[in-house]
N, C-alpha and C positions, 0 to 999 in steps of 0.2 A: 693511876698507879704511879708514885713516887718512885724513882731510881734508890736503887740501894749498892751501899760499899761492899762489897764481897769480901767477907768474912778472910780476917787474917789465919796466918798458919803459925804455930809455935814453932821457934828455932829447934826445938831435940826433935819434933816434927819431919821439919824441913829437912835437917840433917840425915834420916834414918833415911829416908827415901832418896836422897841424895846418892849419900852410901850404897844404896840396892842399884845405882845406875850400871858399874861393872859387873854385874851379874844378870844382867838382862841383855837377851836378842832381838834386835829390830829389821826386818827386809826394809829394804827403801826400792819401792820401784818408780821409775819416773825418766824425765829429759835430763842426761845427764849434760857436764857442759863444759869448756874448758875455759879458763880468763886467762888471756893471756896478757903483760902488759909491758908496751914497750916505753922504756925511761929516758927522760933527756936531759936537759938543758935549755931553754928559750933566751938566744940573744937578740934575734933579729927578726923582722917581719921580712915575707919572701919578695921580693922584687918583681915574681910572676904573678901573685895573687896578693890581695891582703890578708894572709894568714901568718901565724906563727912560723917560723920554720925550729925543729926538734931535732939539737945534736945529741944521736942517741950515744947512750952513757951505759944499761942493761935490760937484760929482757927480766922479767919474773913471768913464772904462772902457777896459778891459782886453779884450785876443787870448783867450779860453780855448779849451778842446778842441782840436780839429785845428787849430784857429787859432794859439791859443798853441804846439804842436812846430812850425804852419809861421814862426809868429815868433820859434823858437830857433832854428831852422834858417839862416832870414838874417841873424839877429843876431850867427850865427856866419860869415858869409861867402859862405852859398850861394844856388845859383838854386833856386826852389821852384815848382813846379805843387799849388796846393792844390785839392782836387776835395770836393764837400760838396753841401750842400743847406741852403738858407733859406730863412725866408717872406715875402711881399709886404707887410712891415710897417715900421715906424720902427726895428726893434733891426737887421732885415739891412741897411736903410741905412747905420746907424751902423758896423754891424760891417766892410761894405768902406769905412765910410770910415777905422774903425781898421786894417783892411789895409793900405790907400795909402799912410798915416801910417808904415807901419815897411817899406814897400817892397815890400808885397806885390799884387800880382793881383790882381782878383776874380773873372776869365774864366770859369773853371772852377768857380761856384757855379753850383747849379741853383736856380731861384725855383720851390718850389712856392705854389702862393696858399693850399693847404689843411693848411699847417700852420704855427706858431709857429716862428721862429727862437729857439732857445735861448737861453733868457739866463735868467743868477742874478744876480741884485738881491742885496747885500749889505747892510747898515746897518753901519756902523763908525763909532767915535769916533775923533776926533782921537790917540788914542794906541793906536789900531789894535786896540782890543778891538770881537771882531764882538757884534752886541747881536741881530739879526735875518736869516734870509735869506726870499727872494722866488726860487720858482723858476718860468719862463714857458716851458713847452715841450711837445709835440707828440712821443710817443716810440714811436707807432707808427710798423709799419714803413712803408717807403717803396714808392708802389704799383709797377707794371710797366712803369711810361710814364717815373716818373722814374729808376729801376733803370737800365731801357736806356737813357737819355739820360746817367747814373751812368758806366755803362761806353764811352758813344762819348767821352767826354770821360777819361777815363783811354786807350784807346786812341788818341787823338791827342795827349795830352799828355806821355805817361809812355814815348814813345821814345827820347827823349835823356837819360832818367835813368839814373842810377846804381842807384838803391835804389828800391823802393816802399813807403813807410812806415802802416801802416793802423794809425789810430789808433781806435781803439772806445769809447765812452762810453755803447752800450747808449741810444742817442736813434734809432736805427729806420735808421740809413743804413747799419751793416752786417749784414748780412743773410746765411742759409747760401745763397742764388742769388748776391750779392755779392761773398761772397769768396769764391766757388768761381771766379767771374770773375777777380777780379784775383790769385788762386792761378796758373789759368791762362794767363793773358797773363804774367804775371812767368817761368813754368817754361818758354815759348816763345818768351818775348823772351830768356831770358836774366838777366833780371832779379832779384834779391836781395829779397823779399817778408818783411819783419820787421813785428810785430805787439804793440803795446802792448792786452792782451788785456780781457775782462768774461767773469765765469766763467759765467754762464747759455749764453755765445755758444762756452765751450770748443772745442768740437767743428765749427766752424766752421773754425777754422784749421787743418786736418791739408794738410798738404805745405808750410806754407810755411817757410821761411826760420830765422826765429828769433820765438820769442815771448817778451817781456817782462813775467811776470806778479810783482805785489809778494807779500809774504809771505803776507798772508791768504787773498790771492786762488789761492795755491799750493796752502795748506792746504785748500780748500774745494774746489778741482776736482780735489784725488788723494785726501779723504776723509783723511790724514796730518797728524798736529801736529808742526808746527815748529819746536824748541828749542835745534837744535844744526845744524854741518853738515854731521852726517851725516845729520841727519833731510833736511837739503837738498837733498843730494845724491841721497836715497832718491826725493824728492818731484820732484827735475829729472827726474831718467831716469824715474818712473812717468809723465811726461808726454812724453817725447820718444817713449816707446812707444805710449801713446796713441793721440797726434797725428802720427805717423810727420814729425816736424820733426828736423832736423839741431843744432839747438842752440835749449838755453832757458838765460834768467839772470833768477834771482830776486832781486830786490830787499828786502833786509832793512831796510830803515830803520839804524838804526845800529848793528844786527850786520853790516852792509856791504850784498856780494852775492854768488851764487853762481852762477858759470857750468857747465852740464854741455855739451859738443860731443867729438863722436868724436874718440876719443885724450885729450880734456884734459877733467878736472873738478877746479876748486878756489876757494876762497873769495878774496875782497878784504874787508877792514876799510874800515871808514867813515872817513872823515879830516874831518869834518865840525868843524871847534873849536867853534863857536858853533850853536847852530839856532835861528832867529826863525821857522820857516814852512816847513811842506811841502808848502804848495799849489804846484803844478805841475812838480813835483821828478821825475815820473816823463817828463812831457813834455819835462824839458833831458834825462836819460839816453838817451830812446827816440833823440829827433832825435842827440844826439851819436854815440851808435852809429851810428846809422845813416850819417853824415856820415864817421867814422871808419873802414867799410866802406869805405864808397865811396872811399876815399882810397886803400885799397889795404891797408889796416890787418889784420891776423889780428883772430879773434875777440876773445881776449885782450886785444892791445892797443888794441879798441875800449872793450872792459869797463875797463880801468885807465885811459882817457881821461874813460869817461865819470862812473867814478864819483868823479874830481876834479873835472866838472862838477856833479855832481851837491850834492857838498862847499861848492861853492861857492853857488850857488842855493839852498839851504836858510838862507843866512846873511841872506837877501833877503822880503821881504815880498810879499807877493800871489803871484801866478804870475810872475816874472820872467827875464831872460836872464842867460846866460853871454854875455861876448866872445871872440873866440883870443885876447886879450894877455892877458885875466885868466885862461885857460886853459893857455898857454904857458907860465904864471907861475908855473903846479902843477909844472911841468918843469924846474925851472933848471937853468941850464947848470955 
């Protein structure tokens, strides 16, 4: 079986479903995470070590993990229910006050006092070369108090969505008691359960929706090396059987992507011109699919939406957003 190009989408296409993105509600439940990044200067190497030494200049922080797809999510136009778990210290302060900041919620955090909210400390110079990270987190799993407090807050919150987006980063909030919950509230609501995945947690995911795992992480949960797209294609359907899911799309970096769902399997090339940065590249495709669903969008033309999103966020530094005009803009008319 020959790989095939996955059918292009018409611009007035693209654009109506574009358009429907502020009208749609997404829950994001997942590891949420804060980036925090401290700025410098490199003049000199240390005299104690041979490292750099960083005269700091400013801090920034940044939305990461579930936090950063739930700030692609409204950067794109939509309402968002973000569900997580932080801890009673100064990074989950900051982190909902970086929420508020980009118009998000903080309702649906849970405060455990017994663990760290996630944060990576980065050390950057002024011309964006990282020199250090610093990671602050808590990755066991989450006990049984806040599991079920996990899930009353997805049950009140995840009614009026569209989609339920489970973002995984392997920090202890998705769990197999977890997602077998929000597996099931989604297949009983009705609800569209897609899954940006962590291959220790594979097996976690069987019934949902769609799972978006990138290429190594493909190769590592079907035991398959991936070199071509037929290896892709080999490696999507070993996992759709698996995990008895209806569609998976693997993410090649700039071999594209590869979608396998009943009736259609075929690749997309990367349209990428420039790349500065793949930090949180898989966070704009997950959230745009998903927001592309919910619009009404076929699988496909969730995939050729998002992997213009995708194109475009890799041209950006840090974990950053898409807009729909810069989105719209992959479309011309």
């Amino acid at each position: 079986m020959s790989a095939a190009v996955l059918p292009e989408i018409a611009s007035a296409r693209a654009h109506h479903l574009i358009d429907r993105f502020a009208s749609r509600r997404i829950t994001v439940v997942g590891d949420v995470m804060l980036d925090r990044f401290v700025i410098g200067r490199v003049s000199r190497i240390s005299p104690e070590a041979p490292v750099p030494v960083v005269v700091f200049a400013r801090e920034e922080w940044r939305l990461g993990g579930a936090a950063n797809v739930a700030h692609n999510l409204r950067a794109l136009g939509a309402a968002v229910d973000l569900i997580g778990v932080i801890g009673a210290d100064e990074s989950g302060t900051q982190l909902k006050n970086e929420l508020a900041a980009k118009g998000l919620h903080a309702t649906g955090l849970i405060i455990d006092p017994e663990r760290k909210t996630t944060t990576k400390m980065r050390v950057v110079t002024t011309r964006n070369q990282q020199v250090a990270r610093v990671d602050y987190e808590s990755d066991h799993e989450i006990s049984t108090s806040i599991a079920e407090a996990l899930a009353a807050q997805v049950e009140t919150r995840a009614t009026a969505a569209q989609v339920i987006l489970v973002s995984d980063y392997q920090k202890g909030v998705i769990t197999r008691r977890s997602m077998a919950q929000l597996s099931a509230y989604g297949q009983s609501a009705g609800i569209p359960v897609i899954v940006d995945p962590k291959v220790p947690h594979i097996d976690y995911y069987a019934g949902a929706s769609l799972v978006t795992p990138n290429q190594v992480e493909a190769e590592s949960a079907t035991n398959m090396r991936i070199e071509s797209h037929d290896d892709a294609r080999r490696a999507a359907e070993a996992l759709r059987q698996r995990l008895g899911v209806e569609n998976v799309l693997i993410t090649r970096g700039e071999h594209g992507m590869w979608l396998s769902h009943a009736g259609v399997d075929g690749y997309l090339l990367a349209s990428a011109q420039e790349v500065a940065d793949v930090t949180g590249a898989g966070d704009t495709v997950i959230a745009t699919l998903a927001l592309a669903i919910a619009a009404g969008g076929t699988m496909t033309e969730a995939a050729r939406i998002a992997n213009e999103a995708a194109s475009i966020v890799v041209g950006k530094f840090g974990a950053s957003t898409v807009s729909s005009d810069e989105l719209k803009a992959r479309f011309p008319s």
